[in-house]
C-alpha positions as CSV (number, residue, x, y, z in Angstrom):
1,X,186.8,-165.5,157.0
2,X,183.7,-167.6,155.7
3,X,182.1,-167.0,152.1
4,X,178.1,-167.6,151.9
5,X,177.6,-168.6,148.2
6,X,173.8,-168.4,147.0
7,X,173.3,-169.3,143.3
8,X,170.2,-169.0,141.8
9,X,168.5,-169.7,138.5
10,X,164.7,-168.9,137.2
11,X,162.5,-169.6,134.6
12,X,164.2,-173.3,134.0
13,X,162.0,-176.2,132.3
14,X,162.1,-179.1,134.0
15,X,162.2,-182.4,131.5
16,X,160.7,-185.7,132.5
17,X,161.7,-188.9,131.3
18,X,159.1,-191.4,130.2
19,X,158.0,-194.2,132.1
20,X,159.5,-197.4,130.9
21,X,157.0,-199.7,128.8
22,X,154.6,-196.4,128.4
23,X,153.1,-196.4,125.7
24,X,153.8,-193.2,122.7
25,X,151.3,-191.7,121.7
26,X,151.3,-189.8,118.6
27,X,151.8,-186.0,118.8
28,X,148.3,-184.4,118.5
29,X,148.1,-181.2,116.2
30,X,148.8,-178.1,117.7
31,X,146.2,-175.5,118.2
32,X,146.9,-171.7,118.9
33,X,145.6,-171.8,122.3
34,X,148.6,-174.6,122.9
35,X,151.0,-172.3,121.8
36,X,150.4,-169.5,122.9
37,X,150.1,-171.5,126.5
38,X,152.9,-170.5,128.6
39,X,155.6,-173.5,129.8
40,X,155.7,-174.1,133.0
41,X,159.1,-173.0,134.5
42,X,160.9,-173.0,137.9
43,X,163.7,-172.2,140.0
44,X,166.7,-173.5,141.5
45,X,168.8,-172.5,144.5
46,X,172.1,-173.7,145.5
47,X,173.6,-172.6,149.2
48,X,177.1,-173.4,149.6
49,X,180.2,-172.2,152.0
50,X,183.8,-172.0,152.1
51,X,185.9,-172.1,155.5
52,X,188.3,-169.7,154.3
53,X,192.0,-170.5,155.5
54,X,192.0,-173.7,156.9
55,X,189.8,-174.3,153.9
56,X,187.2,-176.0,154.5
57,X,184.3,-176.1,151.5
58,X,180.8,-176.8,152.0
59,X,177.6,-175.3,153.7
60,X,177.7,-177.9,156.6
61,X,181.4,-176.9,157.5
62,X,181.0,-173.4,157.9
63,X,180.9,-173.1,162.1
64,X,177.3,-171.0,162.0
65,X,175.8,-173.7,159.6
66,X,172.8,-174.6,162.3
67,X,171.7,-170.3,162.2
68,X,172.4,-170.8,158.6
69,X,169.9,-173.7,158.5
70,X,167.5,-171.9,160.9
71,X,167.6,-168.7,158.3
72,X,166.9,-170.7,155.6
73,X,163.6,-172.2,157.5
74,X,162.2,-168.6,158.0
75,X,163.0,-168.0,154.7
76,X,161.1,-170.7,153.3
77,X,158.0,-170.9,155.6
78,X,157.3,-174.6,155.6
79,X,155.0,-176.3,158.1
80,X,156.9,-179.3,158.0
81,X,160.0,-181.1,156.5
82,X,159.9,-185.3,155.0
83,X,162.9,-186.7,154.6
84,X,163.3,-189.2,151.4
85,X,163.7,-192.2,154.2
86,X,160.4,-191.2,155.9
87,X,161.7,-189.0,158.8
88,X,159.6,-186.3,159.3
89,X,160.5,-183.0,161.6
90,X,159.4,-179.4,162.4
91,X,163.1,-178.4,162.3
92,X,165.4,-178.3,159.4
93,X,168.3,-178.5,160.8
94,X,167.7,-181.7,162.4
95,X,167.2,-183.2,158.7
96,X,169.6,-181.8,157.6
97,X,172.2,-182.9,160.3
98,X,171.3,-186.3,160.1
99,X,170.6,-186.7,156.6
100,X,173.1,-188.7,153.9
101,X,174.5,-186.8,150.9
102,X,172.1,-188.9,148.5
103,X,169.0,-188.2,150.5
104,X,166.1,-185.1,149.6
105,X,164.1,-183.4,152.1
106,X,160.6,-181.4,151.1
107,X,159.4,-178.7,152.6
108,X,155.8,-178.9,152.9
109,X,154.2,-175.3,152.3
110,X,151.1,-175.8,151.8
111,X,147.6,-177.9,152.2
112,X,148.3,-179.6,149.1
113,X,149.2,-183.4,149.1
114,X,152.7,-184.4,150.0
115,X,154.8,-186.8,150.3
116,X,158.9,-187.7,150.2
117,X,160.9,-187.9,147.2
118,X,162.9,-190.8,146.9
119,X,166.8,-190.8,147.6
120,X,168.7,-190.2,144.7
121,X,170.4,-193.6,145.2
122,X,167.8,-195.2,144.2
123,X,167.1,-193.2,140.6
124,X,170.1,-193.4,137.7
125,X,169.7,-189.5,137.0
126,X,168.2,-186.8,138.8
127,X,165.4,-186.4,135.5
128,X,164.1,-190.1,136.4
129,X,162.5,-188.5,139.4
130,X,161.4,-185.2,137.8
131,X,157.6,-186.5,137.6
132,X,157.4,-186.6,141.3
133,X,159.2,-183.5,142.0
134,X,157.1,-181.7,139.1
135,X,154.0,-182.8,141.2
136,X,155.6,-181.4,144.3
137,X,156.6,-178.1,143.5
138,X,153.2,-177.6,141.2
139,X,151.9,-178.5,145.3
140,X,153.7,-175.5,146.2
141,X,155.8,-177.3,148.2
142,X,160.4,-176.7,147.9
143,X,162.6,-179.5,147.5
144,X,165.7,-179.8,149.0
145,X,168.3,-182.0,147.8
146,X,171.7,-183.2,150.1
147,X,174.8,-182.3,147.6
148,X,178.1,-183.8,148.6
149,X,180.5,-181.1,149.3
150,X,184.2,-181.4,149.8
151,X,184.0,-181.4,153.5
152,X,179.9,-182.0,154.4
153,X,177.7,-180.7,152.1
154,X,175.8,-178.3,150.2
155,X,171.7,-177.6,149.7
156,X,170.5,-177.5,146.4
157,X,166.6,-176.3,146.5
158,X,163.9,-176.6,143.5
159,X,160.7,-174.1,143.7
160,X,157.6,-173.3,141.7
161,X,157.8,-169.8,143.0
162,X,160.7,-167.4,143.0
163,X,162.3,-167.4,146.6
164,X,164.9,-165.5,145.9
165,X,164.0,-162.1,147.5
166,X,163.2,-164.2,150.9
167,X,166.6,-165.7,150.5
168,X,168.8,-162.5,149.9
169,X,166.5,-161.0,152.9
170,X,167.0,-164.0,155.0
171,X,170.8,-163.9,154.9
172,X,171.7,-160.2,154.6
173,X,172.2,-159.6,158.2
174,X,174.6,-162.7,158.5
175,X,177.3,-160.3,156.6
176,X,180.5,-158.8,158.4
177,X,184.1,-158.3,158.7
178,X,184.2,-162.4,159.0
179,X,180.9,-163.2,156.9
180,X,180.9,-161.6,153.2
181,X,178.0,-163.3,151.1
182,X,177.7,-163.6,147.3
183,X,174.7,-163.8,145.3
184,X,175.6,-165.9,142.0
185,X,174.3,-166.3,138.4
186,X,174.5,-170.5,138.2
187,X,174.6,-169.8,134.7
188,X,177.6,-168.1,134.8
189,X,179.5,-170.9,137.5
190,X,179.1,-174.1,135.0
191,X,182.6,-174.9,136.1
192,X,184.4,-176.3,139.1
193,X,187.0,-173.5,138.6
194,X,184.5,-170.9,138.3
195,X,182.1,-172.5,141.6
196,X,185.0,-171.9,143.7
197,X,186.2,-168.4,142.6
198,X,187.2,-167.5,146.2
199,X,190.3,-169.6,145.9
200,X,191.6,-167.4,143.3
201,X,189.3,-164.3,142.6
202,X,188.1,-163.0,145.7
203,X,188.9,-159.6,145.3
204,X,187.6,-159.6,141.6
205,X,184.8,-161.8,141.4
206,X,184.2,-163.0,137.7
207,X,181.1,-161.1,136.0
208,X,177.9,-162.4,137.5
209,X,179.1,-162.9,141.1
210,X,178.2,-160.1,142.8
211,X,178.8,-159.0,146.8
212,X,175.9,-158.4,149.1
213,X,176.6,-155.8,151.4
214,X,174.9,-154.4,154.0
215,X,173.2,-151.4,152.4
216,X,172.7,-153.8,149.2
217,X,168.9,-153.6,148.6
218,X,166.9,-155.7,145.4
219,X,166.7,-153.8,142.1
């Protein structure tokens, strides 16, 4: 038995740090029109997989992981993948089967400019970078970031636009007797006991983990 995890998130604020040595500038007075201006917001994606059994946990261990890859290329329509050390490929998979667990790949969507983030190896926290990636998905382009997993590792994608229904579309007819797929609330999985409910609460997954089946269709 294999368990598809997809957790998903909208309408997040992204934060970025300031540059060091920039200068602060003083707030300027807010007018109306700059509050009634809407803040910017994304989304976040996370694809894992458990090996149920033997167990094995992480997207990359599950035996169908290059389909899985594949799907998630249809699903995101890029016209061309950089990788955060330069390497640039049509196909996903091959990225991502060659990639480290600190590296980024971005899907390039559209005609707007583009180029790699950097590894995270080389930042001290993820909102050091945010500028860049801000700039990216503002592009219209998807980022897609290596997590470490137990036993390979896991995909954790940020988005201007809300992917979701390409996602759940994407991976529906992956589900059967040997394939059940979950469609997860990240807010509700903030802990490690909670990420891997299928060790312990399979049958009764906690509020805000919910089974795709395959007559499940999008409210």
């Amino acid at each position: 038995m294999r368990i598809f995890k997809l957790f998903f998130e909208h309408d997040m604020v992204l934060e970025q740090l300031q540059n060091p040595g920039q200068t602060v500038k003083p707030p300027k007075t807010s007018s109306l029109e700059d509050f009634l201006k809407p803040v910017p917001t994304y989304s976040r994606f996370y694809l894992s997989g458990t090996v149920m059994g033997e167990p094995r946990f992480g997207l990359t261990a599950m035996p169908e992981v290059r389909e899985l890859c594949y799907a998630l290329q249809i699903a995101l329509d890029a016209k061309r993948y950089l990788r955060s050390d330069g390497a640039e490929n049509a196909d996903l998979w091959e990225l991502v089967r060659t990639a480290t667990t600190d590296q980024s790949i971005l899907a390039v969507r559209t005609d707007a400019f583009a180029c790699p983030l950097p590894s995270m190896s080389t930042r001290q926290s993820f909102r050091e970078q945010t500028g860049e990636l801000i700039e990216m998905l503002d592009g219209g382009h998807i980022a897609i970031y290596i997590e470490n997993a137990h036993h390979g590792a896991d995909l954790h994608l940020y988005s201007k636009a809300n992917i979701y229904p390409s996602l759940f579309q994407t991976y529906k007819p992956f589900i059967s007797d040997t394939f059940r797929f979950f469609s997860i609330i990240a807010k509700r999985s903030r802990s490690e006991r909670l990420f891997y409910f299928e060790t312990w609460s399979l049958q009764a997954p906690p509020h805000g983990f919910e089974e795709v089946f395959k007559g499940t269709t999008l409210g």
